[in-house]
N, C-alpha and C positions, 0 to 999 in steps of 0.2 A: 638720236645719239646725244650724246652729252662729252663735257669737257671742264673738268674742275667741278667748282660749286654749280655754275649754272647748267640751264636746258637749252639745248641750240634750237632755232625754229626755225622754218623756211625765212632766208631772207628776203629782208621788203626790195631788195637789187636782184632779184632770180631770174627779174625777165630782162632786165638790164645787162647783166652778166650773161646768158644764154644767149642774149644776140650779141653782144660783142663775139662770146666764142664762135660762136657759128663766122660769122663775119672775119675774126682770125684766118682761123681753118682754110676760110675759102679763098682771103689775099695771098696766104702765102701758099697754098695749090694754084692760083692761076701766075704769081710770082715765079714762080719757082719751072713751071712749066715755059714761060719764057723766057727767062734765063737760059734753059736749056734748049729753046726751040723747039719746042714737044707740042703742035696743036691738040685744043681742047677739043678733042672730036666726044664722039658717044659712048668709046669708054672710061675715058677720061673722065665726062660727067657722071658717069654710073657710080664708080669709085667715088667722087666727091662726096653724091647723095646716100651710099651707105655708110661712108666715112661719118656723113652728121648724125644719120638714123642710128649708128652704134654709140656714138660720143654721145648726146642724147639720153641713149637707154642707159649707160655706164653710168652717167652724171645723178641719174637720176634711182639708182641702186644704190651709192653710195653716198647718196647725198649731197653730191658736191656744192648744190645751190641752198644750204641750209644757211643759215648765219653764223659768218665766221668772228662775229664782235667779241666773243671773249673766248677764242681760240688762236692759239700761236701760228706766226704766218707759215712757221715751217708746216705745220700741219695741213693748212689751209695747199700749198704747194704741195705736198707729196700727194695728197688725193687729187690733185689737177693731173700730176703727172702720171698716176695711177691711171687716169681713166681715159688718157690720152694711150698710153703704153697697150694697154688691154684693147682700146681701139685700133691699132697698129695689128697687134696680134690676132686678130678677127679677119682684118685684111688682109694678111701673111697669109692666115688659112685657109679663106676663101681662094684665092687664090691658086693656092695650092693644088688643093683638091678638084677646083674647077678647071687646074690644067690651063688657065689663060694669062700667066704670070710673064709668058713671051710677049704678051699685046703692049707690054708695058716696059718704061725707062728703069731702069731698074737705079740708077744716078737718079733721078728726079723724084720717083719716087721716097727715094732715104731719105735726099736732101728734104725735101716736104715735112718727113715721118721729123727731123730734127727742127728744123726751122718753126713747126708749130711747135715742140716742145717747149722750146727757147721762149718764143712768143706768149703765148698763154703764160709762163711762167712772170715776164716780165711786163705785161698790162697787171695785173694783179697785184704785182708788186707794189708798180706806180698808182696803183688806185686807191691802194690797203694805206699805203701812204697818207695819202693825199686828205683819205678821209679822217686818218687820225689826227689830222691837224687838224682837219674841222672839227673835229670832236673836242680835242682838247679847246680850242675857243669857245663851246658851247654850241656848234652847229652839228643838227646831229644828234643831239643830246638826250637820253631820256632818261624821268628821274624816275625814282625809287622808295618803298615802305619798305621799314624791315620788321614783322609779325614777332615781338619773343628777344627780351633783351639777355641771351644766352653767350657760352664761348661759341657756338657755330655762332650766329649770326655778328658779333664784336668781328672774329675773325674775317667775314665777310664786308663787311664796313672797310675794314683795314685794308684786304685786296682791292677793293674798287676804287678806294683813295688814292691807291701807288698805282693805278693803273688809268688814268687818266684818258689814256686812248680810247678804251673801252664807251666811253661817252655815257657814261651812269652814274647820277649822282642820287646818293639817300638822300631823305630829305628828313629824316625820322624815325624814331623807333616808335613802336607800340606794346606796352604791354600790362597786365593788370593788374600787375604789382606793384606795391606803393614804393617809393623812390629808394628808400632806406635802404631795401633787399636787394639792389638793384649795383650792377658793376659800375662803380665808380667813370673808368671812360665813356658808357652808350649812358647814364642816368643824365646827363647834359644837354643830348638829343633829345631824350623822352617826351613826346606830343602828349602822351595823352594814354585810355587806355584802347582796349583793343578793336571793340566798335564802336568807340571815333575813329580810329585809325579807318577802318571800313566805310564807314560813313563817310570818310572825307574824299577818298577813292571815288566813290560811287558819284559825288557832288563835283567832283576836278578830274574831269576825264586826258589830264596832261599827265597824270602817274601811270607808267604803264606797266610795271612791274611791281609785284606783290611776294616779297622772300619770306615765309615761315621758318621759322629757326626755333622749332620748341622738341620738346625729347621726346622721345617716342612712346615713353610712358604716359604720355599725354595724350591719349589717342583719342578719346571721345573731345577733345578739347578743338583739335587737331581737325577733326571733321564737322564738325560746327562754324569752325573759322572758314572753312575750305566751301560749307552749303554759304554762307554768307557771303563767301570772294564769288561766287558763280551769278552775284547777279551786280557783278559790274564788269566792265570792259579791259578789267589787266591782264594780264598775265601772269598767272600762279606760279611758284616755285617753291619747292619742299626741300630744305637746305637739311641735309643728313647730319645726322648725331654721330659720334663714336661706334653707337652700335652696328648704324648703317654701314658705315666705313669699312666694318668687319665681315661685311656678308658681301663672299668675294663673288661677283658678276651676280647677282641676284636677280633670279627673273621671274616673269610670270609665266606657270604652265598648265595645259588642261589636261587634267586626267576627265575623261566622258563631260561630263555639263560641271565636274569640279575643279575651282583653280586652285594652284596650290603655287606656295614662292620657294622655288629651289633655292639653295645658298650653297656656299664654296662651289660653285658650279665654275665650269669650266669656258676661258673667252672665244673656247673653238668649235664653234657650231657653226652648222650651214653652211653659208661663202666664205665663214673666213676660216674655215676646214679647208678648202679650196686654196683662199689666196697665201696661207700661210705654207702650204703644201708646195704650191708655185713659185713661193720666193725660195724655198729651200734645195727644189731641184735647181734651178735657173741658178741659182750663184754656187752652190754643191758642184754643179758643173763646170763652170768657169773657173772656179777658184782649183780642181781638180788639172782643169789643161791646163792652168799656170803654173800651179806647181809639181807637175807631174815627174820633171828632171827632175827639180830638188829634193823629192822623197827617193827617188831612183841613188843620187846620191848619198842621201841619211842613209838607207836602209844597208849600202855598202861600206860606209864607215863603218858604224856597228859592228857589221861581222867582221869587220878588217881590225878593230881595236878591242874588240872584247869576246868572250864565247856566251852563245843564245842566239834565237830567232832576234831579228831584225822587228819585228812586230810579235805583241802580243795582246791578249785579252784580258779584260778585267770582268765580273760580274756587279753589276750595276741594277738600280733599281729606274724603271724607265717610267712611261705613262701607264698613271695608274696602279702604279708600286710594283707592276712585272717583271720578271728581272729579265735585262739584255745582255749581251755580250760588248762591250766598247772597247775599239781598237788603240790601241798607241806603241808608238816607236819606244822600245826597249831602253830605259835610261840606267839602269842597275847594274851590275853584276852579275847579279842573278833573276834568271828570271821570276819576279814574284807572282807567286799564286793567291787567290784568295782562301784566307785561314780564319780560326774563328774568331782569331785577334789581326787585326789589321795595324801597324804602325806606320804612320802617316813621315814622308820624307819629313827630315829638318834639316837647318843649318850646318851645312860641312858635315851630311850626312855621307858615313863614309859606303856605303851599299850605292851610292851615286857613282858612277865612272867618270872622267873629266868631259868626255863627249856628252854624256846623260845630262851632266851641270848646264854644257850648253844649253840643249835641247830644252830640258826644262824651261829656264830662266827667260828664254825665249818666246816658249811656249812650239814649239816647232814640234816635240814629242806627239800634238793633239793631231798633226795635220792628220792621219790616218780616220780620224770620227767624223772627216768628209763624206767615206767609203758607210758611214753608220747614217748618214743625213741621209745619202742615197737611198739607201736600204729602208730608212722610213722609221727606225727606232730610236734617231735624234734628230735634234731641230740643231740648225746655223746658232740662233740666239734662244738660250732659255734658263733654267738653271742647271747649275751643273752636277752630272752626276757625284752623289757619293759612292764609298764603299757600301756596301749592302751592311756588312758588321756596325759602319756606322752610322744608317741611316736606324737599327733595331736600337743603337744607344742612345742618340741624339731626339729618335721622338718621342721618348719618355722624357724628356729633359726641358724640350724646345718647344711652347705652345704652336700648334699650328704647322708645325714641323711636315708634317704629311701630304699636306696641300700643296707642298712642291711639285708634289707627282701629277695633278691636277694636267697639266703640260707635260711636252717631251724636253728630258733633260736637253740643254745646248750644247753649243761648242766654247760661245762666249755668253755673259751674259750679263745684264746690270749690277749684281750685286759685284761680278770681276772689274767693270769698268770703275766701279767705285773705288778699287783697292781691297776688297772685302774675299781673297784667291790666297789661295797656299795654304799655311798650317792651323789648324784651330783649335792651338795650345790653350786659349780659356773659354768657358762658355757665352761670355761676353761677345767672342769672333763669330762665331756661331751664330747668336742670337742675331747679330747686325747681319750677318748673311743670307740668313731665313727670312731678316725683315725685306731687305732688299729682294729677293724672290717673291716674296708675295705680292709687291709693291709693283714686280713686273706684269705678275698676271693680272692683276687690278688696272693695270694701265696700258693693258697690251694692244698696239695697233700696230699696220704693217710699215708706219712712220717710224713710231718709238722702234720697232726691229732694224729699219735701218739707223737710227740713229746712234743706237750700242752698239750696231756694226761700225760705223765712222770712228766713235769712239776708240773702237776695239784698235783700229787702223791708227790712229794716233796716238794711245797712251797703253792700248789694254795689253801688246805682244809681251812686252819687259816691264818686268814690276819686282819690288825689292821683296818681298812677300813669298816670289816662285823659286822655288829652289828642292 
């Protein structure tokens, strides 16, 4: 997996880190068990040993012991927690089904299921810490070549400067162009050209990383430098162009003995079909019992202030540009249909009812595309549906406009948390909205989902824009 410009690797603390968690895990189950006066008999150890044998297999599907040096702690946290939660759920289910859920404190057990959470979260913390200090003094430290004096690799230079924790320092550029051609801020760096730079690798086995940063037009160049990085001990990295940046989730795949590179492909394949599915029920859910009165009340306003259904449907284009049906609480007058001209609400639009203004502005009209999460034709976070009439206008207009569909429209979604929600009086509003959508699918994990979710909760419900 990857994160930003770099390639994360197994980290050199994998075995360090696995036994501390293990060793967690296990103080606050036998903690936790005396607290409560629960002896540790035989099923109590049972539980322990599949508890580690699942944390384990979890950790090790997702990665969790990969190197998290130039990923965000939050990230590094929410996959701890993930694979802590999924473990819990394994246990819940065995459980269940094994009918032995009576052997057990059902108190001591939770407390456990939270108190490791807690824990794991906060060794991690103090450690993530701890090491960034030392990095920033230079313990820790590993340096760096950068292949290709280009904007990707400047730009790279520039993020590892500002990011000092990260403990990577360049030492150099290389490239075989003579100084003149060369951008004014890296031609200062410039060693040398390109097999020196290799040469010098191969002879100083302290550089342990090796960033190519040349265009992709350079591709015979590009593999030449890559047979010559393979016979010294760094670490190769192929820092993406512009072009790459556009080929949304890019992968390799085999048709019979030939491979081929999908592009605009899609971040939902395989488990995270799965986990993105499982985050969608589990809070679809919750978020349903909680507000199950308050739409009980919307829907009775409505009919009490105005004439129409309480809920209506809109046609929308879902995953894959199919169209769905999406629910929402009636804010008009009337109730509108889809036509072949759609007019989008504005400012002290007078077809708004003053209930409808609430609703809107609130966002409280959407609660009903819970009842759509459920059903499986929207996701919690994604982009948000258009009108169909203006999804046939806007993709003649918007490059890349289509690959929205890529995913299932949300409820909330990055480009709303931005401000980028409501009318989209110039193409300019548009164009920043589609940018922001695509920028989610390019970046989607089931962190970044919760995290436009937190946002949603703090800034996204009311915005000057909804109306």
């Amino acid at each position: 997996m990857s994160d930003g410009l770099f390639n994360t690797s197994q980290s050199s603390f994998s075995v360090l880190y696995r036994s501390i968690d293990i060793v967690v895990i296990g103080f606050c189950f036998v903690s936790v068990l005396y607290l409560y006066q629960v002896p540790l008999d035989t099923n109590y150890q049972l539980v322990f040993l599949i508890s580690i044998a699942v944390f384990l297999f979890f950790s090790q599907s997702l990665e969790l012991y990969r190197s998290w040096r130039t990923s965000s702690t939050f990230a590094m946290i929410g996959y701890t927690l993930l694979t802590w939660v999924l473990c819990c759920i394994v246990l819940i289910t065995l459980a269940y089904f094994s009918k032995t859920g009576g052997y057990y404190s059902r108190l001591a057990i939770g407390s456990w299921f939270v108190a490791t959470l807690l824990a794991l979260t906060v060794w991690r913390i103090i450690f993530r810490k701890v090491l960034f200090y030392f990095r920033k003094t230079g313990i820790d430290s590993q340096t760096a070549i950068i292949i290709g004096v280009t904007t990707s690799g400047i730009k790279l230079a520039e993020q590892i400067t500002k990011n000092p924790q990260l403990g990577i320092k360049i030492v150099g550029f290389y490239d075989d162009r003579p100084v003149k051609r060369l951008p004014e801020p890296a031609a200062s760096l410039l060693k040398g050209d390109i097999e020196q730079g290799i040469e010098w690798v191969k002879s100083n086995k302290d550089i342990r990383h090796i960033y190519i940063a040349m265009p992709m037009n350079a591709e015979k160049r590009i593999v030449e430098i890559l047979n010559r990085c393979s016979d010294t001990t760094a670490t190769v990295h192929i820092i993406p162009d512009v072009f790459i940046y556009n080929l949304m989730h890019a992968r390799w795949q085999s048709v019979g003995d030939m491979q081929t590179l999908s592009v605009f492909d899609t971040p939902f394949e395989g488990f995270n079909v799965a986990i993105k599915r499982l985050e969608d029920i589990i809070l679809s859910l919750a978020i349903i019992y909680i507000v199950a009165i308050p739409m009980l009340i919307i829907s009775i306003a409505i009919k009490l202030t105005s004439k129409g259904p309480a809920i209506f449907r809109q046609r929308r284009y879902g995953l894959n540009g199919q169209e769905i049906n999406v629910y929402k609480f009636r804010s008009m007058t009337v109730d509108q249909v889809d036509h072949d001209t759609v007019i989008q609400a504005t400012k002290n639009d007078v077809r708004v009812t003053p209930l409808g203004a609430f609703l809107r502005r609130t966002s409280l009209d959407e609660l009903p595309q819970f009842f759509n999460v459920l059903q499986g034709s929207m996701s919690i976070v994604g982009p948000r549906p258009h009108a169909t009439v203006h999804n046939e206008e806007y993709r003649k207009l918007v490059g890349g406009y289509m690959l929205r569909h890529k995913v299932k429209p949300g409820i909330t979604g990055w480009a709303q948390v931005n401000g980028w929600r409501g009318e989209t009086d110039t193409l300019n509003k548009m164009e920043k909205r589609i940018e922001y959508d695509l920028n989610y699918i390019n970046r989607w994990s089931l962190i970044f989902d919760l995290k436009i979710i937190g946002l949603t909760i703090v800034k996204g419900f009311v915005n000057k824009n909804a109306y």
